[in-house]
C-alpha positions as CSV (number, residue, x, y, z in Angstrom):
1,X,0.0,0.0,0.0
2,X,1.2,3.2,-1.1
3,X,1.7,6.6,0.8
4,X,-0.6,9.2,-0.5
5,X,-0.9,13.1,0.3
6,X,-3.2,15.7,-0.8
7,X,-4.6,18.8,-0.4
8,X,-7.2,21.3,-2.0
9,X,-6.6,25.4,-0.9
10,X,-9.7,27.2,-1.9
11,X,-9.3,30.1,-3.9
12,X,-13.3,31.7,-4.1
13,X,-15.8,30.8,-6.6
14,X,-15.2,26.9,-7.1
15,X,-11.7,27.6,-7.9
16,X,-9.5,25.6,-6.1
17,X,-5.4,24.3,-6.6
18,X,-5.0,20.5,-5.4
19,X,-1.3,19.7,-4.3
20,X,0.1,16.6,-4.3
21,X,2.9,14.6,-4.1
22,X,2.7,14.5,-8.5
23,X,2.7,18.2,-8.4
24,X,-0.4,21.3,-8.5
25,X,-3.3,21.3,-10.4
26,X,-6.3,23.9,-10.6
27,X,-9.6,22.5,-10.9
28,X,-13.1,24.1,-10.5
29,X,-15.7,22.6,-8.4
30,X,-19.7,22.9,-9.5
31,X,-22.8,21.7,-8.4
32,X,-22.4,18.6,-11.2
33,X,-19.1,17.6,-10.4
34,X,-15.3,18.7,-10.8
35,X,-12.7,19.7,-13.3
36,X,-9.6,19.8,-13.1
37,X,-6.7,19.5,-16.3
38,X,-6.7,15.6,-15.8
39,X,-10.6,15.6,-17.2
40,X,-14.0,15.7,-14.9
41,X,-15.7,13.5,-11.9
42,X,-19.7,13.3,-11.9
43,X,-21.6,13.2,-8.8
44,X,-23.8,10.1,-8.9
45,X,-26.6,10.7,-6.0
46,X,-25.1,8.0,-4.0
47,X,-22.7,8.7,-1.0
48,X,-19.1,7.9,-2.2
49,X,-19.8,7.0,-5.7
50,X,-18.6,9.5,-8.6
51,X,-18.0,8.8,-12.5
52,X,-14.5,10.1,-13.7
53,X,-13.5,10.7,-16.8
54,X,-10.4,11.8,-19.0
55,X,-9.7,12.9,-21.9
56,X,-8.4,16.0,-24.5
57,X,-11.6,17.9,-25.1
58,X,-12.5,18.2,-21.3
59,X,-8.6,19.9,-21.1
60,X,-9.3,22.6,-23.6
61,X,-12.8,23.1,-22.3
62,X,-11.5,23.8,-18.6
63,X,-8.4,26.0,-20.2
64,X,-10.8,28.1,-22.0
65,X,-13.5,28.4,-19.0
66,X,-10.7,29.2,-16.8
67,X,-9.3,31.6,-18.8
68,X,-12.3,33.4,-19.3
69,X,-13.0,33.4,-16.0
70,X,-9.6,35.0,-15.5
71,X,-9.8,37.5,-17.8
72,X,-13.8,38.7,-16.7
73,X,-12.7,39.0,-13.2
């Protein structure tokens, strides 16, 4: 069994970096799910239970929505 470590520091609005042991990522929290630059995970409705996904169109969506959220703000 392997050692993990993470952390999420909230930055307003759903925005949020995740730090791990790999590195920092962004990611953007909704009321659906989560995205973050290694693709999205659904809520499901039941406790502990999410669909995750990956893939190269979910990266350019969250790059562009986070860049216009940037550049709005």
């Amino acid at each position: 069994m392997g050692f993990r470590f993470q952390k999420r520091i909230k930055l307003g609005g759903g925005l949020g970096l995740n730090i791990s042991k790999s590195g920092i990522s962004p990611s953007l929290r909704t009321k659906m799910g989560t995205f973050s630059k290694y693709g999205y995970s659904a809520k499901t409705g039941i406790p502990g239970v999410r669909y995750k996904n990956s893939g190269c169109f979910v990266l350019l969506v969250f790059t562009g929505l986070l860049t216009f959220l940037i550049y709005t703000l």
